[in-house]
N, CA, C and O atoms as a MOPAC input file, in Angstrom:
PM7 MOZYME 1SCF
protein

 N    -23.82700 1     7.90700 1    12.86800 1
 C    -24.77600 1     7.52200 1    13.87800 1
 C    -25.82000 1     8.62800 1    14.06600 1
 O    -27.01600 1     8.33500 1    14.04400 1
 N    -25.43500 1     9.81300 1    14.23900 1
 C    -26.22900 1    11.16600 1    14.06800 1
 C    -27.20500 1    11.29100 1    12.72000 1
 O    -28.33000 1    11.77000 1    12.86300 1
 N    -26.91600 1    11.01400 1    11.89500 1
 C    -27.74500 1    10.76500 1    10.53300 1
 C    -28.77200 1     9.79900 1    10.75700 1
 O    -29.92300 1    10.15200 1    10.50100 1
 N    -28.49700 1     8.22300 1    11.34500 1
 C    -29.18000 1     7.34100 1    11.40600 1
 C    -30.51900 1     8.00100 1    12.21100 1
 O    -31.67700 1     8.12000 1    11.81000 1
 N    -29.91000 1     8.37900 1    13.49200 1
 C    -30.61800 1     8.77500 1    15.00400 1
 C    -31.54900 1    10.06800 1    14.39900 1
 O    -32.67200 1    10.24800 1    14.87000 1
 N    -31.16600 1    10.70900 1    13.62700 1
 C    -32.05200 1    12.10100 1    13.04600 1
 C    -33.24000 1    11.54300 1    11.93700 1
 O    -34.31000 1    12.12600 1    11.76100 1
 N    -32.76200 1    10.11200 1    11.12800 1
 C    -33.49300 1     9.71500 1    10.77500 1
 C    -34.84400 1     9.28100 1    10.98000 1
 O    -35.76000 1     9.57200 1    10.21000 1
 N    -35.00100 1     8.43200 1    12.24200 1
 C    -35.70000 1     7.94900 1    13.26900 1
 C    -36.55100 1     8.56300 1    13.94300 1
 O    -37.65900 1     8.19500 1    14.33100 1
 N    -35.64500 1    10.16100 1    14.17000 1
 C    -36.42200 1    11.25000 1    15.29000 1
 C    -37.43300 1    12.22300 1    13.93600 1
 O    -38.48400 1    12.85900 1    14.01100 1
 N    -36.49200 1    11.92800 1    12.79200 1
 C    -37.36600 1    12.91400 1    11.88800 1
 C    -36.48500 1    14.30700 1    11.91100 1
 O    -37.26400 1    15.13600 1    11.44100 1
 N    -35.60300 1    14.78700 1    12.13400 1
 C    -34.67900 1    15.79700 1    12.34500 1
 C    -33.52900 1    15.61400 1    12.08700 1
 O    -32.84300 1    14.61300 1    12.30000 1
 N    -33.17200 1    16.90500 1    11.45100 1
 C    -31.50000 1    16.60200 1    10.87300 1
 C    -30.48600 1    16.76100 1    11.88900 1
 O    -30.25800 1    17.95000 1    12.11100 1
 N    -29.86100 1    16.02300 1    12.52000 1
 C    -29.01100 1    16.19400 1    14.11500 1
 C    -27.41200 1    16.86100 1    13.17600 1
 O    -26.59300 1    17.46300 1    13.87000 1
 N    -27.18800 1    16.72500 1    12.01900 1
 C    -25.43700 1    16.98400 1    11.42300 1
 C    -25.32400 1    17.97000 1    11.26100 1
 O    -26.43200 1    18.50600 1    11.27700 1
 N    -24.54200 1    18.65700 1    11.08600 1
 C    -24.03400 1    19.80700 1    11.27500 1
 C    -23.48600 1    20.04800 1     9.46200 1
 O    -23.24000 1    19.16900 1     8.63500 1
 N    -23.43800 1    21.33200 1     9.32600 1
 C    -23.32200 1    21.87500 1     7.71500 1
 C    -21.90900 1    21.49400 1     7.52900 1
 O    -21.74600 1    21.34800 1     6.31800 1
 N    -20.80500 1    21.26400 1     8.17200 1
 C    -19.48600 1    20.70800 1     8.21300 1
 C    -19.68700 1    19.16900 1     8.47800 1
 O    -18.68800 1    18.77100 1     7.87900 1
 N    -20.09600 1    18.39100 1     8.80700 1
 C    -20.84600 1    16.88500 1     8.30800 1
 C    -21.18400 1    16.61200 1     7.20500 1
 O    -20.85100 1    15.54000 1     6.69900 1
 N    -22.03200 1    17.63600 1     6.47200 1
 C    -22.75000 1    17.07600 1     5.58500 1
 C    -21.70700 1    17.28500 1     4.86000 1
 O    -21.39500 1    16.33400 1     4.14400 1
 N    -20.83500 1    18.52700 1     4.78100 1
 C    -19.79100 1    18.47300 1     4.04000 1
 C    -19.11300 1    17.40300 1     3.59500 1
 O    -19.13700 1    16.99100 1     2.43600 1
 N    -18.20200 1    16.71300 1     4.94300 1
 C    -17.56600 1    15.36300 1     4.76000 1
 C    -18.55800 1    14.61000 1     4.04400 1
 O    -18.20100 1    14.67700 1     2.86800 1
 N    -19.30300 1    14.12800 1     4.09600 1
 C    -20.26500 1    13.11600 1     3.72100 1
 C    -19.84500 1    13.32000 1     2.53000 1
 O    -19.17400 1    12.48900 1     1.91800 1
 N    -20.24800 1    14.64300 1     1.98400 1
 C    -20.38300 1    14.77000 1     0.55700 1
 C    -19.02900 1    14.64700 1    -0.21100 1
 O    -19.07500 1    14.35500 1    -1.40600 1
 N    -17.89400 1    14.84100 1     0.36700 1
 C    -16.42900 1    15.01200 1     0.24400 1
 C    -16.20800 1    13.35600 1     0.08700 1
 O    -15.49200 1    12.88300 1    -0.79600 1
 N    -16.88000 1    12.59900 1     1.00700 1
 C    -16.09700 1    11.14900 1     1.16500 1
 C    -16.57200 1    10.39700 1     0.53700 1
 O    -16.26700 1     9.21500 1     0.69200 1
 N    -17.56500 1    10.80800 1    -0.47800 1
 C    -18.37900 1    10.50500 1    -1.41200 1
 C    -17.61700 1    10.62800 1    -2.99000 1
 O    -17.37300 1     9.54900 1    -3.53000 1
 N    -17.40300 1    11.34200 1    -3.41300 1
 C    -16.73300 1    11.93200 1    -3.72400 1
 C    -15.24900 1    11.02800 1    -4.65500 1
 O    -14.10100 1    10.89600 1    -4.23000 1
 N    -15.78200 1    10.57400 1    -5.89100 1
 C    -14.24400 1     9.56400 1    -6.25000 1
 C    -13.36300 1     9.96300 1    -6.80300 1
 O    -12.62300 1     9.15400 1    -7.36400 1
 N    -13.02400 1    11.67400 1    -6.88400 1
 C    -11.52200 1    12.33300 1    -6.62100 1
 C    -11.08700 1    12.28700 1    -5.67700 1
 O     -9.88900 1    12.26100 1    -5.39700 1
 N    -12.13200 1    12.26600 1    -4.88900 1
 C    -10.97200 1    12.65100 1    -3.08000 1
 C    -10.78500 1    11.35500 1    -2.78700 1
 O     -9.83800 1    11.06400 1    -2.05700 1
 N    -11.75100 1    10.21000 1    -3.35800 1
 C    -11.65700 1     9.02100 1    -2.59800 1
 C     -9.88600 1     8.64000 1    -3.20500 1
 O     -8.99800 1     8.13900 1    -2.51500 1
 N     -9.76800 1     9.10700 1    -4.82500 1
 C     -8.51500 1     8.44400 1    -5.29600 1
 C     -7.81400 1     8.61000 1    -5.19000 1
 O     -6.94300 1     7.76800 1    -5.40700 1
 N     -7.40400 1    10.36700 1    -4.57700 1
 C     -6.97600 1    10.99800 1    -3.73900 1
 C     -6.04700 1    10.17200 1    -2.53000 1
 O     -4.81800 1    10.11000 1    -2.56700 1
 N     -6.69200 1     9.70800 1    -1.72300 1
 C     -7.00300 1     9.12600 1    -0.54100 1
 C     -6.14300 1     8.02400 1    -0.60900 1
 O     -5.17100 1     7.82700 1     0.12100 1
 N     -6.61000 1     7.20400 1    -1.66400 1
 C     -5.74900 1     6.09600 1    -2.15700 1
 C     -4.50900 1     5.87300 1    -2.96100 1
 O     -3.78100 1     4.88000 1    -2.93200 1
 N     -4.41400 1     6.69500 1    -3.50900 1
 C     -2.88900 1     7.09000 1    -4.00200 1
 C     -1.93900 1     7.59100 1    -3.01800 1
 O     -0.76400 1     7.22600 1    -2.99300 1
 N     -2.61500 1     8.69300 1    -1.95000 1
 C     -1.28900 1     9.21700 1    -0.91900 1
 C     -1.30700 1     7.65300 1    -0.10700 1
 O     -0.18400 1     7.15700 1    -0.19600 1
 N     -2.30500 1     6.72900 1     0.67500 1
 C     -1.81000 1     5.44900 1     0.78600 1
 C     -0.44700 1     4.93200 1     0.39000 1
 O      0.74100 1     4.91300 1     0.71400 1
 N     -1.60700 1     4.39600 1    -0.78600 1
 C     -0.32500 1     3.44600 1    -1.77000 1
 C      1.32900 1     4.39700 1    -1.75700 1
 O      2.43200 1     3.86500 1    -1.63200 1
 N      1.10600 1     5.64600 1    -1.89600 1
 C      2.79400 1     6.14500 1    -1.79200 1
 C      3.39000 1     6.16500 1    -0.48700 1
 O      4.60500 1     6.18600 1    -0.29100 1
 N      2.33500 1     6.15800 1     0.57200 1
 C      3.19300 1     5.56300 1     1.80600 1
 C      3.59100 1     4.36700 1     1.91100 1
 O      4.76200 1     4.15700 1     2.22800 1
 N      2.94900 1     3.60400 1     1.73600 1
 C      3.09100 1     1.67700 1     1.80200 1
 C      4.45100 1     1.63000 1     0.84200 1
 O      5.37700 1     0.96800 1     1.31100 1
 N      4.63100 1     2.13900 1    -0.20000 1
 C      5.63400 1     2.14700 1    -1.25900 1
 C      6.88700 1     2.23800 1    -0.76200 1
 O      7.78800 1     1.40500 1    -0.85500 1
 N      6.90900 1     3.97400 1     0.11600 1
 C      8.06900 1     4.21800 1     0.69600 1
 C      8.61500 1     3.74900 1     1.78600 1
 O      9.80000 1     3.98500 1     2.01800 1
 N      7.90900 1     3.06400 1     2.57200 1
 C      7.66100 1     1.94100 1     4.01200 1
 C      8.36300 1     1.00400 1     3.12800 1
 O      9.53100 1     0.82600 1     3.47400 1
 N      8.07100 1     0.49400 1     2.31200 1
 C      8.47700 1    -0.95700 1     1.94900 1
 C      9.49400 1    -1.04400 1     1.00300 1
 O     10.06400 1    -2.12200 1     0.83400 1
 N      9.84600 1     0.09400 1     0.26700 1
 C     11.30600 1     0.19000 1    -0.56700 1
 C     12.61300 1     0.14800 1     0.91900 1
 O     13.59900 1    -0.55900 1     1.12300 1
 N     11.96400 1     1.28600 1     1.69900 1
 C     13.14500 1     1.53200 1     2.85200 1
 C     13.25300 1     0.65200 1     3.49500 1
 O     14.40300 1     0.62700 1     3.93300 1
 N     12.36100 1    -0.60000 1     4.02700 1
 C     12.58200 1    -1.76900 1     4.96400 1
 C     13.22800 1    -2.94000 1     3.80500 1
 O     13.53400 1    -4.06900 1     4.18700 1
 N     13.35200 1    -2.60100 1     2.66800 1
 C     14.25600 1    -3.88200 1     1.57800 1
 C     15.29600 1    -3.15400 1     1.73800 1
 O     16.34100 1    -3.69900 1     2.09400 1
 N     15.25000 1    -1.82000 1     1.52200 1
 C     16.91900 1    -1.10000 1     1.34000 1
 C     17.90800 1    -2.08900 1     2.73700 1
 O     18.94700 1    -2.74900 1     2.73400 1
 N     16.85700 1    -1.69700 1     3.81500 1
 C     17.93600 1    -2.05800 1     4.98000 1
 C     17.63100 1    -3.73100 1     4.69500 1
 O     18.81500 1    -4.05800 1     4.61700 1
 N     17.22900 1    -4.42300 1     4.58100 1
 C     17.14200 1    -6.01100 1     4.43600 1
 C     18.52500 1    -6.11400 1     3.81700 1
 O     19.62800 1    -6.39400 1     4.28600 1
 N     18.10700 1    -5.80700 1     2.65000 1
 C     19.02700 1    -6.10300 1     1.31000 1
 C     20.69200 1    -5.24500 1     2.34200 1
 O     21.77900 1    -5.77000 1     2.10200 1
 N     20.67100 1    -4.25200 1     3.17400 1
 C     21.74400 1    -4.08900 1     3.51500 1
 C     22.61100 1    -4.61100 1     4.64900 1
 O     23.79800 1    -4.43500 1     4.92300 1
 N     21.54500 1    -5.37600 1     5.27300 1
 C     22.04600 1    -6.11100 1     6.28000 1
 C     22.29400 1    -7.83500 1     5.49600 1
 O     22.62700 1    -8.77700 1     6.21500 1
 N     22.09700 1    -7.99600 1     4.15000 1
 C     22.33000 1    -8.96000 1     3.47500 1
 C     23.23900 1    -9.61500 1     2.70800 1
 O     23.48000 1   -10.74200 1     2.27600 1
 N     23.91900 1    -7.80100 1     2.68400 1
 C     24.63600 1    -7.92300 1     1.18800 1
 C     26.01600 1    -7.14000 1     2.00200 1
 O     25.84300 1    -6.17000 1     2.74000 1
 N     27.40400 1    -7.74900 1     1.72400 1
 C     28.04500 1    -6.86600 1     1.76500 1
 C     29.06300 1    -5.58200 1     0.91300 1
 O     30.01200 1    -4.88800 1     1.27800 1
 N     28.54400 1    -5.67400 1     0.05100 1
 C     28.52700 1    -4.42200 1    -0.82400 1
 C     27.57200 1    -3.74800 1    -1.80200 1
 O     26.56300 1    -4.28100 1    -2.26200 1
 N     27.98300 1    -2.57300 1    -2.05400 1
 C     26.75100 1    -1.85200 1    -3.25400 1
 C     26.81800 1    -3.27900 1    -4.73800 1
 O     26.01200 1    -3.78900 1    -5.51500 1
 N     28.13800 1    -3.38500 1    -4.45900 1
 C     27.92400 1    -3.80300 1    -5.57100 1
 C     26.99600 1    -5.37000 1    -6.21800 1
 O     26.47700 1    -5.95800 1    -7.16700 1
 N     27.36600 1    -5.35100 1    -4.73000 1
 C     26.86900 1    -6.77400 1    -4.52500 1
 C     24.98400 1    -6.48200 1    -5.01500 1
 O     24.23700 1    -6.95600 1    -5.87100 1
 N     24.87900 1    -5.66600 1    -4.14600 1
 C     23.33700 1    -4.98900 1    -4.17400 1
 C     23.27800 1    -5.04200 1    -5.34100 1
 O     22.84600 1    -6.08100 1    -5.84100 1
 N     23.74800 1    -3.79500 1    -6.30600 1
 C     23.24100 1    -3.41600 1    -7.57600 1
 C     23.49600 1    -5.31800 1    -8.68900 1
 O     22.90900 1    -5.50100 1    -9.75500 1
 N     24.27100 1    -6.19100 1    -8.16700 1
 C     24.11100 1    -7.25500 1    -8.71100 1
 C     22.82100 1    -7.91400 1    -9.14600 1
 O     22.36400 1    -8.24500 1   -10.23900 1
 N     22.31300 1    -7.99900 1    -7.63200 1
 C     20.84800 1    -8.37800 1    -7.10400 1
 C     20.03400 1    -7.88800 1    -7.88200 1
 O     19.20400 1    -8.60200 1    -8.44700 1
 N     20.12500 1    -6.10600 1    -8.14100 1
 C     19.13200 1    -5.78200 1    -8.91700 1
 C     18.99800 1    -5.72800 1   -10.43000 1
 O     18.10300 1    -5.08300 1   -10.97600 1
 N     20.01000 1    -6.49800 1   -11.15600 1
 C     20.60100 1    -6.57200 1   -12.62900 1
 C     19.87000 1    -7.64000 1   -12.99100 1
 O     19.10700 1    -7.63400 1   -13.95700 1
 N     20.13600 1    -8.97100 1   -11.95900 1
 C     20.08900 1   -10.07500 1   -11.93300 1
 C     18.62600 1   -10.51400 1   -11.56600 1
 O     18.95700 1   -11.33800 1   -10.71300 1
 N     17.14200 1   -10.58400 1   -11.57400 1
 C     16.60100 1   -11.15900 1   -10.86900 1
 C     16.56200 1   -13.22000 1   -10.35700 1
 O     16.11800 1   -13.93000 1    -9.45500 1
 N     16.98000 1   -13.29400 1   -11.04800 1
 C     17.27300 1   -14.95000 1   -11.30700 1
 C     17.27600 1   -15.60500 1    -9.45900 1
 O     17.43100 1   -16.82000 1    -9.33500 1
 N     17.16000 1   -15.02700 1    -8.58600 1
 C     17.12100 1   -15.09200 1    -7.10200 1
 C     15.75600 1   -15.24400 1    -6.59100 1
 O     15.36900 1   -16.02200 1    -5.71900 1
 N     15.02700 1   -14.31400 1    -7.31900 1
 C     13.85500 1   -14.71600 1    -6.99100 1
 C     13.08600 1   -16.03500 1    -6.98600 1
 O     12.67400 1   -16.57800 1    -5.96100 1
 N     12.88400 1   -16.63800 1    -8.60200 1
 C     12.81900 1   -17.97200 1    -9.05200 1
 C     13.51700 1   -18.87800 1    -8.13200 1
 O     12.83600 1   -19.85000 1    -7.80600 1
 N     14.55700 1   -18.82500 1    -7.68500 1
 C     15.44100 1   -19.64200 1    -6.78500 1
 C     14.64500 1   -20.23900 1    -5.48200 1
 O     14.81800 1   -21.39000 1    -5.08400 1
 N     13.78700 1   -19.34200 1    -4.89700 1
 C     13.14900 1   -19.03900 1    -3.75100 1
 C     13.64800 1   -19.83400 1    -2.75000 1
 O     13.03200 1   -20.70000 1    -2.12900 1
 N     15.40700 1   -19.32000 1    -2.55600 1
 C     16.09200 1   -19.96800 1    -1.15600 1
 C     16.38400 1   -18.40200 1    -0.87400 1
 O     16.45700 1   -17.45100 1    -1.65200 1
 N     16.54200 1   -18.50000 1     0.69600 1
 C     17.10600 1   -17.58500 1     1.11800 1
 C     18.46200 1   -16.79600 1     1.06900 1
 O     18.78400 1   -15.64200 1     1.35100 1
 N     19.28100 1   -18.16200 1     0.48000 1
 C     20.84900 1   -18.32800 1     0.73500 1
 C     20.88100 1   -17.99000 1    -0.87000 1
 O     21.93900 1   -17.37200 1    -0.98700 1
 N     20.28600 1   -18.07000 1    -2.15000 1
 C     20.80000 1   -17.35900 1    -3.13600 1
 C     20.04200 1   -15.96800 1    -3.37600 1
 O     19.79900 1   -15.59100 1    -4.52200 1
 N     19.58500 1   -15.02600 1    -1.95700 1
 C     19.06200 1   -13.76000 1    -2.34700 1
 C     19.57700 1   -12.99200 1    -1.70200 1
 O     20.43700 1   -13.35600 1    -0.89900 1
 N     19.16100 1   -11.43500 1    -1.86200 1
 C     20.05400 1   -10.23600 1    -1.33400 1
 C     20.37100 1   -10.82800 1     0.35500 1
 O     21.47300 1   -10.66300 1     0.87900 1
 N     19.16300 1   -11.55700 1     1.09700 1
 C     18.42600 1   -11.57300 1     2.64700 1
 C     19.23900 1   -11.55500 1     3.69500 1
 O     20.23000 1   -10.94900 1     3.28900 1
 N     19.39800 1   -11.83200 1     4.71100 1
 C     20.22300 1   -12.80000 1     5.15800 1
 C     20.32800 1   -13.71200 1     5.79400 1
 O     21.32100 1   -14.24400 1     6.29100 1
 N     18.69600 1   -14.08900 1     5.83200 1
 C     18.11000 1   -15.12700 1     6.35400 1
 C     16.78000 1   -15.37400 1     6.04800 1
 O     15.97800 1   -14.49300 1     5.73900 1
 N     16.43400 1   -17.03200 1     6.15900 1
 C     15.45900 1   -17.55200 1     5.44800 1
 C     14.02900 1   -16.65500 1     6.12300 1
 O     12.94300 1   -16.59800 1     5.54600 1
 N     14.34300 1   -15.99600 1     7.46800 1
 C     12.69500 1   -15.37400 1     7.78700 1
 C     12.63500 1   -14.05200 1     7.06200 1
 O     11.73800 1   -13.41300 1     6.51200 1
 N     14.22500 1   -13.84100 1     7.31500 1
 C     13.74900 1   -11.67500 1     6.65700 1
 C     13.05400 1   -12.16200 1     4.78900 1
 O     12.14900 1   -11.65800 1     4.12300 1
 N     13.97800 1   -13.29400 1     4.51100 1
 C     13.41200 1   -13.88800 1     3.19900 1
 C     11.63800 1   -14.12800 1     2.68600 1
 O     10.93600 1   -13.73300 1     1.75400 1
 N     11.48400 1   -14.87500 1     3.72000 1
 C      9.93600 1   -15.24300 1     3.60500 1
 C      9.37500 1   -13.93200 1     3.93800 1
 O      8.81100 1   -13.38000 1     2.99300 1
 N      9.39600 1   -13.14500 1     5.32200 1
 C      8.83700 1   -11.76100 1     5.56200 1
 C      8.32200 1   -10.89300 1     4.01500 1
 O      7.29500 1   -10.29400 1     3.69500 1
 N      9.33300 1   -11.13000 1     3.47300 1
 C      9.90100 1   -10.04600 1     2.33500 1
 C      9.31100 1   -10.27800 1     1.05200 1
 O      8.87400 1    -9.43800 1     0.26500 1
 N      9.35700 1   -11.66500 1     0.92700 1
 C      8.57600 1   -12.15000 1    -0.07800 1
 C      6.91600 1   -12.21400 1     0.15900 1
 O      6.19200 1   -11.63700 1    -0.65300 1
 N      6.44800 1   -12.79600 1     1.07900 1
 C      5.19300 1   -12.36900 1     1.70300 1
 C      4.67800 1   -10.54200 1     1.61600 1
 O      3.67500 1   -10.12400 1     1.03900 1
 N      5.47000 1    -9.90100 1     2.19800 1
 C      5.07700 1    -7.99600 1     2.19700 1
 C      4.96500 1    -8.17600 1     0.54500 1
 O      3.86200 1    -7.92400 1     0.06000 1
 N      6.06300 1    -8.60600 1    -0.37700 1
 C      6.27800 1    -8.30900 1    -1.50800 1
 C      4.60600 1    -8.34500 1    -2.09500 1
 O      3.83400 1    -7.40200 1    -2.26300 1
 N      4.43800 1    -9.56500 1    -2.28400 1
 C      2.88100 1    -9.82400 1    -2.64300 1
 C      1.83400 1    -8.95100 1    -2.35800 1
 O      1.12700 1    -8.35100 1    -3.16800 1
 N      1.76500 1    -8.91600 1    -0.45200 1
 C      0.61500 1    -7.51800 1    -0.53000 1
 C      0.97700 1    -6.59000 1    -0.78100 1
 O      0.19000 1    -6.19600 1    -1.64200 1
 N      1.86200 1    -5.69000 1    -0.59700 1
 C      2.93600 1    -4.75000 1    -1.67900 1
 C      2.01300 1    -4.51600 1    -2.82800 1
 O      1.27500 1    -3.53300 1    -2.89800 1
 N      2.09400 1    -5.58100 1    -3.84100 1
 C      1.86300 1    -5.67600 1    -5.07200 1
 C      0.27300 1    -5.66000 1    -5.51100 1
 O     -0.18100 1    -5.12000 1    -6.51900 1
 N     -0.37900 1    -6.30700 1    -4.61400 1
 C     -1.84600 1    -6.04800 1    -4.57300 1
 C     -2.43900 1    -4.46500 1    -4.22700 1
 O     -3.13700 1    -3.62500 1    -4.79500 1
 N     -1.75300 1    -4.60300 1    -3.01100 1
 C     -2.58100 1    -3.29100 1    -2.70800 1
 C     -2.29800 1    -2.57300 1    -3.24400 1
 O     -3.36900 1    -2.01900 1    -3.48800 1
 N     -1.12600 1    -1.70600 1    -4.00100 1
 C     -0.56000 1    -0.70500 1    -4.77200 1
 C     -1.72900 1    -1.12300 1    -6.01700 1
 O     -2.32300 1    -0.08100 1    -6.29400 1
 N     -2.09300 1    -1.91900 1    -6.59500 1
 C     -2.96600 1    -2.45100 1    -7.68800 1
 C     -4.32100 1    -1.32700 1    -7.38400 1
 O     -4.58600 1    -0.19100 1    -7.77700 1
 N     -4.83800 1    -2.10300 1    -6.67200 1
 C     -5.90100 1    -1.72500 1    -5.75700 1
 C     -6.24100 1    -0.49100 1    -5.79700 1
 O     -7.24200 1    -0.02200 1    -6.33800 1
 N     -5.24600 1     0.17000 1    -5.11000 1
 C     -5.45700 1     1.75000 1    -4.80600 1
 C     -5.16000 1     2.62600 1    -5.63600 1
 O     -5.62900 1     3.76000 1    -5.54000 1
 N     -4.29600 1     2.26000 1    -6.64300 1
 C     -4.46400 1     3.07200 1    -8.36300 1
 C     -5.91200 1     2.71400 1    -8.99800 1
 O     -6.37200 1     3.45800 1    -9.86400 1
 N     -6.45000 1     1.85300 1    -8.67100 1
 C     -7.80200 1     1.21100 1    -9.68400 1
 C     -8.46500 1     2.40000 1    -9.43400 1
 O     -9.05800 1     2.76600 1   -10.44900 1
 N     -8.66500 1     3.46500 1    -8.11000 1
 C     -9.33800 1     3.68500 1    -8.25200 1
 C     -9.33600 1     5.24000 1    -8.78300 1
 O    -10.32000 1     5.97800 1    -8.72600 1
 N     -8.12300 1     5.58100 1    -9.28000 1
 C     -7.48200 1     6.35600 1   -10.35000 1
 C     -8.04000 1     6.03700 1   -11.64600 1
 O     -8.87500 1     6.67700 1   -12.28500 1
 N     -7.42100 1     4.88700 1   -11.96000 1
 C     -7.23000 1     4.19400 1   -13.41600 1
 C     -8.75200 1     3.93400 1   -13.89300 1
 O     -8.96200 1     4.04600 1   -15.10100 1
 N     -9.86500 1     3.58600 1   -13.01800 1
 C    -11.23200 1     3.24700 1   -13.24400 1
 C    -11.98300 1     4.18900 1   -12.14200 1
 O    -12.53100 1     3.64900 1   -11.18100 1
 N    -11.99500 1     5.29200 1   -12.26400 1
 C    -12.67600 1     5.77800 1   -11.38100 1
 C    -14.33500 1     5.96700 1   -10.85200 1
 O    -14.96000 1     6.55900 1    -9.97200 1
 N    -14.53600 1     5.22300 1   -11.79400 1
 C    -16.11200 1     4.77600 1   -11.54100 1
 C    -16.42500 1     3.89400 1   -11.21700 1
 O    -17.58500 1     3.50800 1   -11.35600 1
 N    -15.22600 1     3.03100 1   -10.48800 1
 C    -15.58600 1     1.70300 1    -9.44500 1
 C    -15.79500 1     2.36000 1    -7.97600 1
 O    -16.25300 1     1.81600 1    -6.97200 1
 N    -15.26800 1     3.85300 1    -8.16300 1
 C    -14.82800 1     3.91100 1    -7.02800 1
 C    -16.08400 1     4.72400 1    -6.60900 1
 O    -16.97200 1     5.04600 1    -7.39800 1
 N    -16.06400 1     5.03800 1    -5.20800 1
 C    -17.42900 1     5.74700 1    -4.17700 1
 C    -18.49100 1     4.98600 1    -4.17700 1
 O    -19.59500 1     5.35400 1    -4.57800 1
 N    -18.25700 1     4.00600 1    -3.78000 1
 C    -19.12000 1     2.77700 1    -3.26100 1
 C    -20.04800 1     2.83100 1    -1.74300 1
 O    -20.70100 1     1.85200 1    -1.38400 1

């Protein structure tokens, strides 16, 4: 807003630590940066909320490590043949799964293609 408003007046209102950021957030290392520590939070958020799903689902490891040998549960898409233990933590889970899967996409792209990125 200070940039805009200095624009207008004809005077630079930002400060040499402004222009910094600017130039920093500009920037499509820091931006990918940015987006990778993301995506590894969302990752670890969403492995640890299946761990406990899948553990309030399942009553044993072994049962678990079944689940994960096996995907054939997925395709099924009932609640009652997956780790869950119910048809909402099911749908929840499958739903997160998807944006899960996008956004982790997403926020490597701008790793993997880094000249999409600093837009």
């Amino acid at each position: 807003m200070r940039q805009k408003i200095g624009l207008w007046r004809g005077v630079d209102l930002l400060t040499a630590k402004d222009h910094c950021i600017i130039k920093r957030n500009k920037d499509p290392k820091f931006i990918a940066k940015k987006y990778r520590w993301s995506a590894m939070v969302h990752f670890v958020v969403f492995a640890g909320l299946q761990a406990i799903f899948w553990l309030y689902g399942t009553d044993s490891l072994d049962e678990m490590l079944g689940y994960l040998t096996d995907l054939s549960w997925i395709d099924a898409g009932t609640a009652a043949e997956s780790p869950y233990a119910n048809e909402t933590i099911y749908s929840i889970s499958m739903v997160w799964g998807i944006v899960f899967i996008v956004d982790f996409i997403y926020s490597w792209s701008y790793t993997i293609f880094p000249s999409n990125s600093g837009r």
